[in-house]
C-alpha positions as a printed Julia matrix, in Angstrom:
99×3 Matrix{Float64}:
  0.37  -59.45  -11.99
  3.77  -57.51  -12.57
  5.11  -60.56  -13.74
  2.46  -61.03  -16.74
  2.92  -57.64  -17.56
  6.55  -57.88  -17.97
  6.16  -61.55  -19.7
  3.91  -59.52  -22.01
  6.55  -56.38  -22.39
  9.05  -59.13  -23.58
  6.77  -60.58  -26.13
  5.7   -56.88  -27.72
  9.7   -56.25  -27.72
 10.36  -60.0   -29.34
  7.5   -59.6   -31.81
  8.67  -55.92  -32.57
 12.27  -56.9   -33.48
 10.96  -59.75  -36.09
  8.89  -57.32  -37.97
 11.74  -54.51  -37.97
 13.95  -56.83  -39.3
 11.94  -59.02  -41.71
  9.57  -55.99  -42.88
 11.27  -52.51  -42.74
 13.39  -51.54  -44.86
 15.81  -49.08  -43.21
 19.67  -49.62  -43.02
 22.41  -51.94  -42.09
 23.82  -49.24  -39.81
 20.22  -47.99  -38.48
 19.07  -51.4   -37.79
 21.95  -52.44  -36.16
 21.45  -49.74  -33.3
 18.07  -50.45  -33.14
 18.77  -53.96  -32.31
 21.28  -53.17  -29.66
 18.62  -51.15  -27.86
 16.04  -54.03  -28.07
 18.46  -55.91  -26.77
 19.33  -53.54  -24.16
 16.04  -53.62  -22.92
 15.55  -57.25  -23.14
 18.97  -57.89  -20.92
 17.41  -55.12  -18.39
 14.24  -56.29  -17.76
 15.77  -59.92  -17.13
 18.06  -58.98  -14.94
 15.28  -56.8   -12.89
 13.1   -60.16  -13.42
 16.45  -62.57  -11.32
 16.96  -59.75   -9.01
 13.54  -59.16   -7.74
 11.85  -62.85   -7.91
 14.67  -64.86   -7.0
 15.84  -64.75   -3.43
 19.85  -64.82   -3.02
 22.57  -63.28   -1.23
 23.3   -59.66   -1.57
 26.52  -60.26   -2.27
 25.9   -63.18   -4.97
 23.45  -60.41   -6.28
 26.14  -58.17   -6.91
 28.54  -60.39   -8.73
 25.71  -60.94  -10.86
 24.58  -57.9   -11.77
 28.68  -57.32  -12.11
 29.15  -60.19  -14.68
 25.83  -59.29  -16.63
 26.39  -55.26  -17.13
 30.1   -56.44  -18.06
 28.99  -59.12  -20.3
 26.66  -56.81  -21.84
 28.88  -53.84  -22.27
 31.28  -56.71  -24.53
 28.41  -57.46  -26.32
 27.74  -53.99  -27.75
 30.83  -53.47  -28.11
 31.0   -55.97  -30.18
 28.05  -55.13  -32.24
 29.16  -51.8   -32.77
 32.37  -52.96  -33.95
 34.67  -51.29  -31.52
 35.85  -54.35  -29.83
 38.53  -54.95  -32.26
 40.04  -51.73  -31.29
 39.74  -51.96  -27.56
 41.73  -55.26  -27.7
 43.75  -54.01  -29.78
 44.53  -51.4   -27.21
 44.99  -53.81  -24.46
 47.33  -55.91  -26.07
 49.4   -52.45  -26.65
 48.99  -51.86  -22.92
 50.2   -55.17  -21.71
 52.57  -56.14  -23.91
 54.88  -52.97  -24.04
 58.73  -53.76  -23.94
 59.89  -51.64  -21.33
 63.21  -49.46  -21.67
């Protein structure tokens, strides 16, 4: 039964994000935010969904969860335009001529 319920969270989430963007007018900026948070909550639940209903090593579990909250963090980065600025800062890092 928790399964429907989430399968039915998901489809209130999906079905709120088309009319937000299709229907209401609010801003670039505004809508943008609200779509990483729908998204947030989207990645979250299916990542609660692999870890509880599919049966796998603890430590496979771990380097999933790992590669997804990294992945994710990228992606808002991304979306919130900072990730230009955080590689730019890497490159700074690792390419410094020493003296």
């Amino acid at each position: 039964m928790h399964l429907v319920n989430v399968l039915v969270a998901l489809a209130v989430v999906g079905i709120v994000a088309w009319l937000m963007n299709l229907y209401i007018p609010i801003t670039a900026r505004v809508k943008a935010v609200l779509n990483i948070v729908l998204a947030l909550i989207v990645i979250g639940i299916g990542l609660w969904l692999v870890n509880t209903y599919i049966p796998m090593a603890g430590s496979i579990r771990a380097i999933l969860n790992i590669v997804v909250v990294v992945a994710t963090c990228v992606g808002v980065l991304q979306a919130a335009g900072v990730w230009g600025e955080v590689e730019r800062l890497w490159g700074d890092l690792t390419h410094r001529i020493p003296r």
